[in-house]
C-alpha positions in Angstrom: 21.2 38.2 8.5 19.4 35.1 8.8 20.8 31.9 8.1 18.3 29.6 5.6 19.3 25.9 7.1 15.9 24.5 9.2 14.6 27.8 7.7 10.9 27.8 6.5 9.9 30.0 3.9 5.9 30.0 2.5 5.8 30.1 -0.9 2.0 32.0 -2.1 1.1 31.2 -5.7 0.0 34.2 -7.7 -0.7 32.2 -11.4 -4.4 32.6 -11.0 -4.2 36.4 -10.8 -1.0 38.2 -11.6 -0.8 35.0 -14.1 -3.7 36.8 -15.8 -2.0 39.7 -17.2 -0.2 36.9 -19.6 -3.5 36.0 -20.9 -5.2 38.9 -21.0 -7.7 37.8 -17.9 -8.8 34.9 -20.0 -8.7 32.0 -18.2 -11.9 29.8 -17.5 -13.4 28.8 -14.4 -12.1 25.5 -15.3 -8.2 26.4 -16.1 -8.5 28.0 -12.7 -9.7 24.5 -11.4 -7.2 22.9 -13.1 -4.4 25.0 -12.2 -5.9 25.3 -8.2 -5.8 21.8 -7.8 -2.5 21.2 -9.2 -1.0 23.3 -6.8 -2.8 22.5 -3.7 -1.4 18.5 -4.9 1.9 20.2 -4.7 1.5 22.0 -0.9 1.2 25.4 -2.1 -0.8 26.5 1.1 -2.0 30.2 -0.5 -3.4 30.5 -3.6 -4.7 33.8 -5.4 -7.5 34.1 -7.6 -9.1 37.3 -9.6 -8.8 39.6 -12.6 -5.0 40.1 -12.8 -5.6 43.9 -11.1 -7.6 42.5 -8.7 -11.1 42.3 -7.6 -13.5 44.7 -9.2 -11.0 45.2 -12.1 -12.5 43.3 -14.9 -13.5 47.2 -17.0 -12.7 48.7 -20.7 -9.9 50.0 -18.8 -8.2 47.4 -17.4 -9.7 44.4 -19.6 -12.4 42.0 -19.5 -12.0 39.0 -17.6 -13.4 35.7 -19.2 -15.4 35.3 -16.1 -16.4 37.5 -12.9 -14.5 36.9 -9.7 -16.9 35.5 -7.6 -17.1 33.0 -10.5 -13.3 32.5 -10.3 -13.0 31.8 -6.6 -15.3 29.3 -6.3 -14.1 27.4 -9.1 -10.6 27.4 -7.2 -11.9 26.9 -3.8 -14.2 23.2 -5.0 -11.2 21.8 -6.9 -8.5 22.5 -3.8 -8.5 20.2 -0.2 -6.0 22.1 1.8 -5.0 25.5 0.2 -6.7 28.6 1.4 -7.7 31.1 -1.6 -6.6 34.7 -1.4 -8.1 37.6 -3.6 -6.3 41.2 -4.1 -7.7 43.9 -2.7 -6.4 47.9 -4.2 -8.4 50.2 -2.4 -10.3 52.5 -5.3 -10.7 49.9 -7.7 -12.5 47.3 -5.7 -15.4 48.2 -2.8 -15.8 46.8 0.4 -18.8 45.3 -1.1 -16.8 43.1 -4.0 -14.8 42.1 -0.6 -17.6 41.1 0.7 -18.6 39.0 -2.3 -15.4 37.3 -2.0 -15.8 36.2 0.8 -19.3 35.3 0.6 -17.6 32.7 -2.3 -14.7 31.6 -0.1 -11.6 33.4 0.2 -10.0 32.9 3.3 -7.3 36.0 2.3 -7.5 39.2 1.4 -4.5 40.8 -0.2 -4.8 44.5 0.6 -2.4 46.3 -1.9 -1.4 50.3 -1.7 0.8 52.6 -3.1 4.3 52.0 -1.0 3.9 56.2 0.5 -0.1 55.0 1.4 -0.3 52.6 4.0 -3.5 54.7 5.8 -5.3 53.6 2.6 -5.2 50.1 3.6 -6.8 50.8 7.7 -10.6 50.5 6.7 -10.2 47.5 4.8 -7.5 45.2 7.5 -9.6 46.2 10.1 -12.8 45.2 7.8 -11.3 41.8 6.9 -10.4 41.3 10.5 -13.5 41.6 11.9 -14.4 39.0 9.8 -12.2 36.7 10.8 -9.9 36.7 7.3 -6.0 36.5 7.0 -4.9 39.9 5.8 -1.4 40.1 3.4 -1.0 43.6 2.7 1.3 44.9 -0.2 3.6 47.9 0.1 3.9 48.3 -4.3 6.2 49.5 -6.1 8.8 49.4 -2.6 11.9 50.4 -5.0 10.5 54.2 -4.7 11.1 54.2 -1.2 14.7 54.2 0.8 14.2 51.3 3.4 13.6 53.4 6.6 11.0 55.3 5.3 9.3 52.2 3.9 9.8 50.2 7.3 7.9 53.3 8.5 4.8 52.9 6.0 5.1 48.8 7.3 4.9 49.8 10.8 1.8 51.7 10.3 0.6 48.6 8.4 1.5 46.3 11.1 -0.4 48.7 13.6 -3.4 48.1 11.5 -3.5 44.6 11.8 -1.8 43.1 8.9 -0.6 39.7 9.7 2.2 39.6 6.4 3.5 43.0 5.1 5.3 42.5 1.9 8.2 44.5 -0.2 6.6 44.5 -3.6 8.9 45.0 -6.2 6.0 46.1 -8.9 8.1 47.4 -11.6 11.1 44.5 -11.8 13.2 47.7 -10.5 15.0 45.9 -7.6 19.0 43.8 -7.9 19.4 41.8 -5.0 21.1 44.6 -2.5 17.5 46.5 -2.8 15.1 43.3 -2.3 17.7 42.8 1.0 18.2 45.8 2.3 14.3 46.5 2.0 13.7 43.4 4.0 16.4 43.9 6.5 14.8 47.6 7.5 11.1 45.8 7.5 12.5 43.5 10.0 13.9 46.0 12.6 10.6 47.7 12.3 7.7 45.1 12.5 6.5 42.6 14.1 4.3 41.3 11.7 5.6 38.4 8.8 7.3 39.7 5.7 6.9 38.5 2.2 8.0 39.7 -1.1 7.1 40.2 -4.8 9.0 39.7 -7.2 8.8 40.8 -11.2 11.3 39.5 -12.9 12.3 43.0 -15.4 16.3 42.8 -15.0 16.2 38.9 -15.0 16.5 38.5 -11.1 13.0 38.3 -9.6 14.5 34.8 -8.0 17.7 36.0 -6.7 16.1 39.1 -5.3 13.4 36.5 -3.6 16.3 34.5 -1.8 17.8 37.8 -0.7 14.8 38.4 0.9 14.3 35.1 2.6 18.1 36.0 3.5 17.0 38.8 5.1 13.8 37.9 7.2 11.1 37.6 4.5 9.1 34.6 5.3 6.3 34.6 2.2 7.6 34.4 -0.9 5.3 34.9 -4.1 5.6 33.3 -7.7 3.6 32.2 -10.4 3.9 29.1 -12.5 6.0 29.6 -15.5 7.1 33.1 -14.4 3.2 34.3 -15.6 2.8 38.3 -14.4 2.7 41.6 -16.0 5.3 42.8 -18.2 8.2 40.0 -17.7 6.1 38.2 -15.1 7.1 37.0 -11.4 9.5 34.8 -10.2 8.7 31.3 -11.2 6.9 29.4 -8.6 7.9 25.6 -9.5 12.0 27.6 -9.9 11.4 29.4 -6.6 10.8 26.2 -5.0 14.0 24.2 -6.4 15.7 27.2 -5.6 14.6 27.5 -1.6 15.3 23.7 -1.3 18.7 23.6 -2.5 19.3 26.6 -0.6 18.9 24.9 2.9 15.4 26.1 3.1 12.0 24.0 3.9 9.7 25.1 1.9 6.4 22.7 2.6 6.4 22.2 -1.1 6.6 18.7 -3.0 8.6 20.3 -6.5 7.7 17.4 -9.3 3.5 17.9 -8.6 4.9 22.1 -8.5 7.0 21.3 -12.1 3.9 18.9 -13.9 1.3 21.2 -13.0 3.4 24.1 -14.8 4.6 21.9 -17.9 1.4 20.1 -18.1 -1.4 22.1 -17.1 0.0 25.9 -17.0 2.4 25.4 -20.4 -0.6 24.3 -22.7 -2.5 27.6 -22.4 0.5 30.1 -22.9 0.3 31.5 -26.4 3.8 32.6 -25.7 6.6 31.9 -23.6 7.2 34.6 -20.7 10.5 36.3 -21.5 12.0 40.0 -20.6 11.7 41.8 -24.1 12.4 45.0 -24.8 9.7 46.9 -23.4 9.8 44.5 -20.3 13.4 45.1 -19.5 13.2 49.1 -20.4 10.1 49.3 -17.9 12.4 47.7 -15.3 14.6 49.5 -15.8 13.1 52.7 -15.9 10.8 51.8 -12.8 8.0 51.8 -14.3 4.5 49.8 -13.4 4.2 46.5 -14.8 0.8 46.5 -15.6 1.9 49.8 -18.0 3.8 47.2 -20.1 0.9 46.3 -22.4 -0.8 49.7 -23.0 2.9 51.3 -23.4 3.0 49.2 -26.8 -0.6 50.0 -28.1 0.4 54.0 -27.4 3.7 53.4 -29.2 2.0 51.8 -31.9 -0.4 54.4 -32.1 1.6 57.5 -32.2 4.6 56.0 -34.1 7.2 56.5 -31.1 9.7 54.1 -29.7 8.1 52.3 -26.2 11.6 52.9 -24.5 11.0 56.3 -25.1 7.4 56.5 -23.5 8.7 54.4 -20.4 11.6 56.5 -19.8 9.4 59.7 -19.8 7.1 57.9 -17.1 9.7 56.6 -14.9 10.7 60.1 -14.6 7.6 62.1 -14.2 7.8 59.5 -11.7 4.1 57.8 -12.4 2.8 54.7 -10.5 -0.2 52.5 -10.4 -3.5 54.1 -11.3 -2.1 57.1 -13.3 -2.1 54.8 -16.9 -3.6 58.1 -18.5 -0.5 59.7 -18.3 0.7 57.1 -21.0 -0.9 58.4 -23.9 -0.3 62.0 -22.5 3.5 60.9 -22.9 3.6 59.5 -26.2 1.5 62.0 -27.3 4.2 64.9 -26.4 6.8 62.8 -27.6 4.8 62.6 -31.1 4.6 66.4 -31.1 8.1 67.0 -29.7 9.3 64.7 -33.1 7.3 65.6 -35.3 8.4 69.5 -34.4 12.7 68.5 -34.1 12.5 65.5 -36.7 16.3 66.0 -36.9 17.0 65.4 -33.3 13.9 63.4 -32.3 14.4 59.7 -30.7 15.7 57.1 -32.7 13.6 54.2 -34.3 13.3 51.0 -31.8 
């Protein structure tokens, strides 16, 4: 295990697109600015901008975004002097071509993200980003599915490919610290590559599990101001940083710009605080993909079943990203399956 004293740790703010779930994609062009330059004030060296899924998701299905991402980056990469802008890449939602518009606007990052059993989806675009000269971050989601050699095994290929960071994504909030370390620990035996983690914060530990990574070899550390993510949101950028500092750690990061920016910029357009509620903690809980947190509620609604109920069924039909059809499926059977036993269906939330 490492020891954190003279450690560095790079801490990559994720407000401008995970951040998005909170507001339904709707930040401007000029809340991006805003927020952009507040962080690059406080040293955050990566920033990420884009619809909350990521480039080319702004759809009926996955939401509108108040603005295109092209539109987005720009806007972040004229208000920031030293940060580098990163965009998220999933492989069969964006194109090669939307990558290339992102760049074409300024990204100087791509964040290639895959399934944690599919790092071969990820070959064609790190060796496309590359060739073009981009840092590539690549994101092993929803790691908690995977015991720690076998997902050292889907790094390595990873780290063959070219990735400069491989990171344990802890999608669904599903990790305690023991996980997010031992996770790490296996990564490092395996790769040569950096490490980061993700952190959602579903069981109330997204920053404990983030200093057991740093414990543990993980060098890039994600958060987002005000904990701002999908379903309960990430681990809190500006409490990240306090965090890392008084843990020995030197983060890069000057924490009052980090804390202003948050309260004073970041706070204003919340229409409600991020907190773990009950379909946040259940989805955790149950392992269960973040981004299913808000459509989990409208199918609840909509069929008159309980959403612990629906999230319990996914986590063990075992669903990940991508498969948010199968959520309406669920609460569809559980209608019927109620509506057929009503003396032993599930109890009312």
């Amino acid at each position: 295990m490492n020891t954190p004293a003279q450690q560095k740790v790079t801490i990559v703010d994720t407000t401008l697109r995970d951040g998005m779930s909170s507001v339904s994609h709707q930040f401007t062009p000029r809340n991006v600015a805003d927020i952009a330059r507040g962080l690059d004030r406080a040293g955050i060296a990566t920033i990420e901008v884009a619809h909350g899924i990521g480039l080319g998701a702004s759809s009926v299905q996955y939401g509108f975004a108040a603005a295109t991402d092209p539109e987005y980056i720009r806007a972040a990469v004229d208000a920031v002097d030293n940060a580098t802008i990163a965009a998220l890449y999933v492989p069969g939602i964006a194109t090669l071509a939307e990558l290339q518009t992102a760049a074409e606007a300024g990204i100087g990052t791509v964040r290639v993200a895959v399934h944690c059993t599919e790092a071969d989806c990820a070959e064609q675009p790190i060796h496309w980003a590359k060739d073009r000269g981009l840092t590539v971050m690549t994101f092993l989601m929803m790691s908690h599915k995977l015991e720690p050699e076998p997902l050292a095994e889907q790094a390595a290929a990873l780290d063959s490919y070219g990735a400069d960071v491989v990171y344990v994504v802890d999608s669904a909030g599903a990790m305690v610290p023991r996980h997010a370390a031992a996770r790490v620990a296996a990564l490092r035996q395996a790769i040569s590559a950096d490490i980061g983690f993700h952190a959602h914060n579903n069981l109330g530990v997204g920053i404990a599990n983030a200093l057991a990574a740093g414990e543990n070899g993980a060098t890039f550390i994600d958060g987002s101001l005000r904990g701002l993510g999908a379903s309960a949101g990430n681990a809190q950028t500006e409490v990240l940083a306090a965090a890392f500092e008084r843990a020995g750690w030197d983060t890069g990061v000057d924490l009052y710009p980090l804390i202003d920016t948050a309260e004073h910029v970041v706070a204003p357009l919340m229409s409600e605080p991020q907190i773990v509620d009950e379909t946040a903690l259940v989805l955790g809980y149950a392992g269960v993909y973040s981004t299913f947190f808000h459509p989990t509620k409208r199918a609840a609604k909509k069929f008159g079943v309980p959403t612990r109920d629906i999230l319990l069924e996914l986590g063990r039909r075992g669903v990940i990203g991508g498969q948010e059809d199968m959520i309406l499926d669920v609460a569809s059977d559980l209608a019927r399956r109620t509506s057929s036993h009503p003396s032993v269906g599930p109890g009312a939330e």
